[in-house]
C-alpha positions as CSV (number, residue, x, y, z in Angstrom):
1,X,-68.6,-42.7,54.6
2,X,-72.2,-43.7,54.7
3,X,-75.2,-42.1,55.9
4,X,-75.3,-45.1,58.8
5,X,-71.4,-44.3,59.1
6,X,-71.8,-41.0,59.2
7,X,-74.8,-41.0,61.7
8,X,-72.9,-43.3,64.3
9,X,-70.4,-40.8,64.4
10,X,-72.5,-37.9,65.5
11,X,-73.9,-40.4,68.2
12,X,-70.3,-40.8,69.2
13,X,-69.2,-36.7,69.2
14,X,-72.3,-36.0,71.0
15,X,-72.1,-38.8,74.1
16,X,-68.5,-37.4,74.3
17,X,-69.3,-33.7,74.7
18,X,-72.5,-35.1,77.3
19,X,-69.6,-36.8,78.9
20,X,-67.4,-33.3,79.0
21,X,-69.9,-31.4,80.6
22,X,-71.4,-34.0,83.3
23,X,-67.0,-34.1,84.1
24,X,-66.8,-30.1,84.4
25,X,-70.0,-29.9,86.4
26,X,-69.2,-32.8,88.9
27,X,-65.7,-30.7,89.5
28,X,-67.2,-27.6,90.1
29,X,-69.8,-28.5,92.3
30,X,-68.4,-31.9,94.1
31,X,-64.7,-30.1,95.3
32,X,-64.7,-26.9,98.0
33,X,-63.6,-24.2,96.4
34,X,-60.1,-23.9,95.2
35,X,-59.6,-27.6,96.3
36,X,-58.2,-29.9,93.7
37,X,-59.3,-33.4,92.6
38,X,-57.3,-35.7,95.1
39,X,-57.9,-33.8,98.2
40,X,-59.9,-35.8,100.1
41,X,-57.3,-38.6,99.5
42,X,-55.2,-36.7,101.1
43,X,-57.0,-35.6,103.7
44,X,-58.2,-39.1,104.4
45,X,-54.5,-40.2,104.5
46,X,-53.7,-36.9,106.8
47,X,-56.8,-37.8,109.0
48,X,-55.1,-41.0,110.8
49,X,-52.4,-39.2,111.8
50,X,-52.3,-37.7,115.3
51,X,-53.7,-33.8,115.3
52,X,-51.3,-31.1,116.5
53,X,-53.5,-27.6,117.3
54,X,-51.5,-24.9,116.6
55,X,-54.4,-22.2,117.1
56,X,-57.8,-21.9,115.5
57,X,-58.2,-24.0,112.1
58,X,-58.1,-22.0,108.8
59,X,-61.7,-20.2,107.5
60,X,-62.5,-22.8,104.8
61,X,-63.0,-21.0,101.3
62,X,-66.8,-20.5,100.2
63,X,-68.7,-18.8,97.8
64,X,-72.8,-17.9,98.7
65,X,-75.3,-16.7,95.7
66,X,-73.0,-12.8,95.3
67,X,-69.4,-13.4,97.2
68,X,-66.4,-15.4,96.9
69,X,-64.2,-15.7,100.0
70,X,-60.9,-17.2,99.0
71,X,-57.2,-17.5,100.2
72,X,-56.4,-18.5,96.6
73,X,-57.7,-18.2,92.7
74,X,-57.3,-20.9,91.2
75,X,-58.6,-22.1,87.7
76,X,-61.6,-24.1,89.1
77,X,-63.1,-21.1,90.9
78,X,-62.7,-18.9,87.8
79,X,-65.2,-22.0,86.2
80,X,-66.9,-21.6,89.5
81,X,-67.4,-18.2,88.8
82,X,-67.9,-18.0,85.3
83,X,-70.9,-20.6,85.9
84,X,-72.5,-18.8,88.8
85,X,-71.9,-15.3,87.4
86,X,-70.2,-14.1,90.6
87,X,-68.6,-11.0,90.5
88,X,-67.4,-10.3,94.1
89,X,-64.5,-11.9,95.5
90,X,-62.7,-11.3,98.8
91,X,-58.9,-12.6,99.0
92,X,-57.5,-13.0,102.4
93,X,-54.4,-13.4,103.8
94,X,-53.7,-12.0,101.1
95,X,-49.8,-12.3,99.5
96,X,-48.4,-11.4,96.2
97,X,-48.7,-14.9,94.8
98,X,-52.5,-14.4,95.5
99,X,-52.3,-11.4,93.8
100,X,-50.5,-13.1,90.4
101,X,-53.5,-15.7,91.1
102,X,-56.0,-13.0,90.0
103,X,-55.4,-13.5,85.9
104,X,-57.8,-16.6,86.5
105,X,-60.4,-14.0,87.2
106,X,-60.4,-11.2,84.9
107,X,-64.1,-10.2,85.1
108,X,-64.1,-9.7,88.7
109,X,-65.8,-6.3,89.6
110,X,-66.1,-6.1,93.2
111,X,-62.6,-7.2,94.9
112,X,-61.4,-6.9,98.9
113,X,-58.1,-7.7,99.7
114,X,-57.9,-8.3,103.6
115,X,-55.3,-8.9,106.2
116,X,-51.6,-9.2,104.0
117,X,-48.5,-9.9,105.9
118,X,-46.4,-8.7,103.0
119,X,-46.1,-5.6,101.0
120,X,-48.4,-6.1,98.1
121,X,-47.5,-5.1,94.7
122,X,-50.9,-4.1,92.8
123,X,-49.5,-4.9,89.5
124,X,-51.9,-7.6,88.8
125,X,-54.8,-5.5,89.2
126,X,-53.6,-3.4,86.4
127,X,-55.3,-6.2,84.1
128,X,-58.8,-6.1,85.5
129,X,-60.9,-4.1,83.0
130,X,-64.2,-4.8,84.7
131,X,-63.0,-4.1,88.0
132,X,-65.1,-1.5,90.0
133,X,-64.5,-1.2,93.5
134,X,-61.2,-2.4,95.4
135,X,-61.2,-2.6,99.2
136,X,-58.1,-2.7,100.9
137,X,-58.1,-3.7,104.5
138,X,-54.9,-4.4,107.1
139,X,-52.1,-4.4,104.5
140,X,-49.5,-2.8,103.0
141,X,-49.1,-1.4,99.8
142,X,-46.1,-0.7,97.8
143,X,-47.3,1.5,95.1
144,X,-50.9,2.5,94.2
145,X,-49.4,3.6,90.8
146,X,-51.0,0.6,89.0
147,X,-54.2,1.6,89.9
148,X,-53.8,4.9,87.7
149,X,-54.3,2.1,84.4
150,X,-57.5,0.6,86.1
151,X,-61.4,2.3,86.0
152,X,-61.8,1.9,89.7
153,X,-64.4,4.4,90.8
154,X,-64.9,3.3,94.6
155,X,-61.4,3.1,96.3
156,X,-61.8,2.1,100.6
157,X,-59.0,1.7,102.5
158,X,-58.5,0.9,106.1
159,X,-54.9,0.1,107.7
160,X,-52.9,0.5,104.9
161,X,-49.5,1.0,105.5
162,X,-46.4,1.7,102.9
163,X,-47.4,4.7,101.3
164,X,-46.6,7.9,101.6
165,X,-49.1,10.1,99.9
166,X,-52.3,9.7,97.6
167,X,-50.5,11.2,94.7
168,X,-51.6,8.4,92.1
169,X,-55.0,8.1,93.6
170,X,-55.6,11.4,92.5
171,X,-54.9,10.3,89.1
172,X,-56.9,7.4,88.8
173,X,-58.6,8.4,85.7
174,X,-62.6,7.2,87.2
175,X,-62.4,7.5,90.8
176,X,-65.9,9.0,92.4
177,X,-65.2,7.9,95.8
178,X,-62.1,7.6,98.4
179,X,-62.9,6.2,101.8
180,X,-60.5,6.5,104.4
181,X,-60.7,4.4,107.9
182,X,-57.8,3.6,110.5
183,X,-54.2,4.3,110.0
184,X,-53.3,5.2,106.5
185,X,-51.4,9.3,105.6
186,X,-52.0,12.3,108.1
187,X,-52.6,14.6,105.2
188,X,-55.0,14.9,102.1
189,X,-52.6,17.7,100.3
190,X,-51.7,15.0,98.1
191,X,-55.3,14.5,96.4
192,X,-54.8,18.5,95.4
193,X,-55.6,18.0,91.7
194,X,-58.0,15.1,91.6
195,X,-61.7,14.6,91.2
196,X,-63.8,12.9,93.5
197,X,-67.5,13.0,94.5
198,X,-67.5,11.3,97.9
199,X,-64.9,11.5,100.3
200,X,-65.1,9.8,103.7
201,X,-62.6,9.9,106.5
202,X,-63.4,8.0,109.6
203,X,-61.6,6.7,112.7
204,X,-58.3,8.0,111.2
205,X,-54.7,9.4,112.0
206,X,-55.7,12.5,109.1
207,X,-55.1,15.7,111.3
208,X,-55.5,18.6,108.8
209,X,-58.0,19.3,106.3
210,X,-55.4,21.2,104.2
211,X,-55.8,21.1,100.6
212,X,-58.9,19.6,100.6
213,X,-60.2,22.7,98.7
214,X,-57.8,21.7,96.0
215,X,-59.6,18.4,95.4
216,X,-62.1,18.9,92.4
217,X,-65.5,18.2,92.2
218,X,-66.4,16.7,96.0
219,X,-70.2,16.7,96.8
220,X,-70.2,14.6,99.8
221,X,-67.9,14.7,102.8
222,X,-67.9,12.6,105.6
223,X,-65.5,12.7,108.4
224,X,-65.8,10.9,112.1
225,X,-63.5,10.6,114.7
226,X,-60.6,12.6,112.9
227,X,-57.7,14.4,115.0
228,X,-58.4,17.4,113.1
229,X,-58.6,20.6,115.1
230,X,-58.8,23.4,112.1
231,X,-62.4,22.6,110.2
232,X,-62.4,25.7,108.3
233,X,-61.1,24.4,104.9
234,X,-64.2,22.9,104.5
235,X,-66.1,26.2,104.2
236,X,-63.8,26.6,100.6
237,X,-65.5,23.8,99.2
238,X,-67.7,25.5,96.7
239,X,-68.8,22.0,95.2
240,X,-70.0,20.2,98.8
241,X,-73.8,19.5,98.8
242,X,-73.6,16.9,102.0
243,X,-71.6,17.4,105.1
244,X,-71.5,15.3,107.9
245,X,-69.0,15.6,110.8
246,X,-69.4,13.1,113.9
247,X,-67.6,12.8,116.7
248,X,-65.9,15.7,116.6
249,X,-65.8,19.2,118.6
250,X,-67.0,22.5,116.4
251,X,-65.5,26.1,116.5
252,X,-68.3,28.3,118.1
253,X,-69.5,29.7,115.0
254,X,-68.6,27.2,112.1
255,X,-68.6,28.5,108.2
256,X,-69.9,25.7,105.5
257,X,-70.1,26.3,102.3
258,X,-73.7,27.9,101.0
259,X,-74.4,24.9,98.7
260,X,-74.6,22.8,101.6
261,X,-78.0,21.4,101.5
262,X,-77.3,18.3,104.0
263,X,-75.7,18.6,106.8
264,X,-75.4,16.0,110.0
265,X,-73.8,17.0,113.1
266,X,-73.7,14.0,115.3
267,X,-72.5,14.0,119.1
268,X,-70.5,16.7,118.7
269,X,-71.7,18.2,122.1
270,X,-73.7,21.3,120.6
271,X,-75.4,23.1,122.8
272,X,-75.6,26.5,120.8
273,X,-76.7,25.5,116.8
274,X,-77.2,29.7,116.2
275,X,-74.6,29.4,113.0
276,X,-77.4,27.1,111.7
277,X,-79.4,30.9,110.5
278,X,-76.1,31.0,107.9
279,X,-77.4,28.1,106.4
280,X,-81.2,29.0,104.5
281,X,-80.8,26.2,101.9
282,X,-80.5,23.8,104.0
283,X,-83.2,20.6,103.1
284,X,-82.1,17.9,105.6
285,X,-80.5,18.1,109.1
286,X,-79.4,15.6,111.9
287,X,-78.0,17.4,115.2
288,X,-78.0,13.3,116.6
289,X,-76.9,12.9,119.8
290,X,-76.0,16.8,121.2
291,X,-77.4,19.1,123.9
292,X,-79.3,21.3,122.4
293,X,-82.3,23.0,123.6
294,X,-83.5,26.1,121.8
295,X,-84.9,25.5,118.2
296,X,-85.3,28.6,117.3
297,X,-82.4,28.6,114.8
298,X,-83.7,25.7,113.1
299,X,-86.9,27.2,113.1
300,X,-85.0,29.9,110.7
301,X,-84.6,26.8,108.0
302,X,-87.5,27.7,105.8
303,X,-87.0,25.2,103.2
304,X,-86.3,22.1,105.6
305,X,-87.6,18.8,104.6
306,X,-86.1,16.3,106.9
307,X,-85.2,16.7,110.6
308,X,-83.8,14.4,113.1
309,X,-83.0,15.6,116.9
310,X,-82.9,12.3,118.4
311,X,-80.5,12.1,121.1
312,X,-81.2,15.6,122.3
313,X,-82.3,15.3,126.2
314,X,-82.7,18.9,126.8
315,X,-85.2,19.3,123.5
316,X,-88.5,19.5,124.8
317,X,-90.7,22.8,123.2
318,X,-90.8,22.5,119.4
319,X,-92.7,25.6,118.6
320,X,-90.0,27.3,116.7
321,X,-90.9,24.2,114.4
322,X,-94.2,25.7,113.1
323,X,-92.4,28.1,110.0
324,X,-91.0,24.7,108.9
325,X,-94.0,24.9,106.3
326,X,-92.2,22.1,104.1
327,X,-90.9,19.6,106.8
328,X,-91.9,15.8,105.8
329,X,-90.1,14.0,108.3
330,X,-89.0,14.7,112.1
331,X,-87.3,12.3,114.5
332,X,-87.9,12.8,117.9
333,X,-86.3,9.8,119.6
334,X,-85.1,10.0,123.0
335,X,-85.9,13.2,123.5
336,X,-87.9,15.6,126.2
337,X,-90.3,16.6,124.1
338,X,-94.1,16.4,125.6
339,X,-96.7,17.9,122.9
340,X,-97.0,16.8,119.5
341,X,-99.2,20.0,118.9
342,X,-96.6,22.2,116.9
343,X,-96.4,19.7,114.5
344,X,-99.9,19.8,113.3
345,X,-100.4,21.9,110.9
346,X,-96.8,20.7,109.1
347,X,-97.3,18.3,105.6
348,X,-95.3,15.7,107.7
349,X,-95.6,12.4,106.2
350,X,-93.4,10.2,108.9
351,X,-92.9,11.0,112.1
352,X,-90.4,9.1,114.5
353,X,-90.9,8.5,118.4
354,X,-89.0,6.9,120.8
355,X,-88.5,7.4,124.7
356,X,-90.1,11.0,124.7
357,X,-92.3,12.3,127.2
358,X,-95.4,12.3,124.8
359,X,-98.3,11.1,126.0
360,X,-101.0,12.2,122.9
361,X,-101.0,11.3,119.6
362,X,-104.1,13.6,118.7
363,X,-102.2,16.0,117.4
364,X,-100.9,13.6,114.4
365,X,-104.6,12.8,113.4
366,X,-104.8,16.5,112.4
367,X,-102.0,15.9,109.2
368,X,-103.5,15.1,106.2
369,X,-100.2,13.9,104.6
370,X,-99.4,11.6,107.3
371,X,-98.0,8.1,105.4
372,X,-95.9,6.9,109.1
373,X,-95.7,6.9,112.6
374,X,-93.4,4.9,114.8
375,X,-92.7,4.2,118.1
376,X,-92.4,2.0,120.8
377,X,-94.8,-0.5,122.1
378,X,-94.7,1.0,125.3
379,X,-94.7,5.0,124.3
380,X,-98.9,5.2,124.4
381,X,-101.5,3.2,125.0
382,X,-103.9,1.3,123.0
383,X,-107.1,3.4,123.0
384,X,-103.9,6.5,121.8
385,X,-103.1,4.4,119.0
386,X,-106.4,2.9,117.9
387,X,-107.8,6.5,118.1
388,X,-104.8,7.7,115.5
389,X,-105.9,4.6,113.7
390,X,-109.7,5.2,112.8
391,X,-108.8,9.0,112.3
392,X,-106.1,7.7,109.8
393,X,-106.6,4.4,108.6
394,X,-104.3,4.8,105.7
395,X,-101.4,5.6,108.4
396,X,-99.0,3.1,108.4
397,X,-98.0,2.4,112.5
398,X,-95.2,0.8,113.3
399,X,-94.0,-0.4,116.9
400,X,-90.7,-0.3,117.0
């Protein structure tokens, strides 16, 4: 072959690769997602024929810049995905065809499976080294043995229904966080012998905290709207830094754990916080949304950082406040309260108002640390604020 030859034939294998990719980038970007070349043929041809409604028409499958919401994987949303460099796909209505579906998309790290109407087999998943977190919502679940072979580290699931215990959960070799929501398994003794650092349990049918204690390594604990009436196992979790129990009535004289060093309490109808002096360490607490009245237990924190009391109608003197000599933050939203003068000699740098009965802000021009102070536009009036202003112009103010 000669040079000339030789040189026409690169022209050629080049204008035929050009070709190849203007083809592969017209498919991905000129077909919905998961729609074949054809469609709108068919569609078309379907479109002259009488409509019959038989309810609301099907979510249409679409993708923005960091999800993929699909019914189906196909081979032209992997490319989809491989192009765009999305890793975060949600599968709805969701069956175990879908699930076989999921070898097109093997790099997937973020997946939700939501609403199934038959019992899922999680086999697929096995296969999905990058995968990361898996959100199960409304389903049911055969097994969640395959998930022992995965590196899942965030497992949520809400509704699930087949299973009888957490027994392979607890084997999973990289799981740091369990979320619980909704119907799922009244009791957690089947996570006895697993590690987790984050366990949450909201809105669900779990009714006893039993064995809990037996479940390695938990630093946070979350649990909300709970038919649990016996709270004390938490106080044998040596490992729990952050605690937070909503929406749920407390024995008179709770025991936590003394590593504790967060704890929220929210609407749990406290009036009485005195078991609060058990807890010294303690560097942030929320009592959101409960009766109390009397500081002076929290006054007792010494080495509180962070304080919120919103929610709290009867609050009104916060004098015990004073010995808080390291508080940065306090929230005071709708509260009773009517002088900010305890709080000025405190190294507070934000400070949150709301619906109290405040009516001077002098008191904040006096902290030298203050960084931010909001409120609502109606809480003071101007000549209030601009005064806090030219006394600290480097305050930010924010109206809420």
């Amino acid at each position: 072959m000669d040079k000339q030859s030789f040189k026409r034939s690169q022209v050629k294998l080049i204008a035929v690769l050009a070709l190849g990719v203007v083809a592969t980038w017209v498919l991905v970007t000129r077909y919905p997602v998961g729609s074949p070349p054809g469609s709108e043929a068919s569609s078309a041809a379907s479109s002259s024929a009488p409509a019959v409604s038989s309810g609301p028409p099907p979510r249409r499958d679409q993708c923005t810049a960091t999800l993929c919401d699909v019914a189906l994987v196909t081979p032209l949303l992997t490319e989809k995905l491989r192009v765009s460099g999305i890793r975060s796909l949600r599968l709805r209505d969701v069956t175990n065809d879908t699930l076989a579906s999921l070898a097109f998309a093997p790099t997937i790290v973020d997946l939700e499976l939501a609403s199934s109407q038959e019992k899922l087999a999680l086999d697929p998943l096995a296969g999905m080294n990058d995968l990361r977190t898996l959100t199960i919502t409304n389903s049911s679940v055969a097994s969640f043995e395959p998930l022992v072979s995965t590196s899942i580290e965030k497992l949520a699931l809400e509704n699930v229904k087949g299973v009888d215990d957490l027994k392979a959960v607890a084997r999973m070799p990289r799981i740091l966080e369990l979320s619980i929501k909704g119907h799922v398994i009244p009791t957690l003794a089947s996570l006895s012998g697993g590690h987790l650092r984050r366990l949450s349990i909201k809105s669900s049918n779990v009714s006893t905290l039993e064995g809990i204690d037996g479940i390695g390594g938990i630093e946070e604990l979350v649990i909300a709207q709970c038919p649990i009436g016996d709270l004390s196992p938490i106080g044998h979790v040596d490992s729990l830094r952050d605690l937070e129990i909503g929406w749920m009535p407390l024995p008179d004289s709770p025991v936590w754990p003394k590593n504790i060093t967060t704890l929220a309490l929210v609407s749990n109808h406290l009036r009485d916080v005195s078991f609060l002096r058990a807890q010294p360490q303690l560097t942030e607490l929320s009592l959101l949304g409960n009766n109390v009245s009397d500081l002076s237990p929290v006054g007792s924190l010494k080495d509180l950082r962070s304080l919120t009391l919103d929610q709290n109608a009867h609050v009104k003197d916060l004098s015990p406040l004073r010995a808080l000599v390291h508080l940065e933050s306090v929230s005071l939203g709708d509260t009773a309260v009517e002088s900010l003068d305890p709080l000025a000699d405190l190294p507070l740098k934000t400070v949150l108002l709301a619906h109290t009965r405040v009516t001077s802000l002098a008191p904040l021009a006096k902290i030298k640390t203050l960084e931010s102070v909001e409120f609502l536009p109606k809480d003071f009036p101007a000549a209030e604020v601009d005064a806090l202003r030219k006394a600290r112009p480097k305050v930010r103010i924010s109206r809420m």
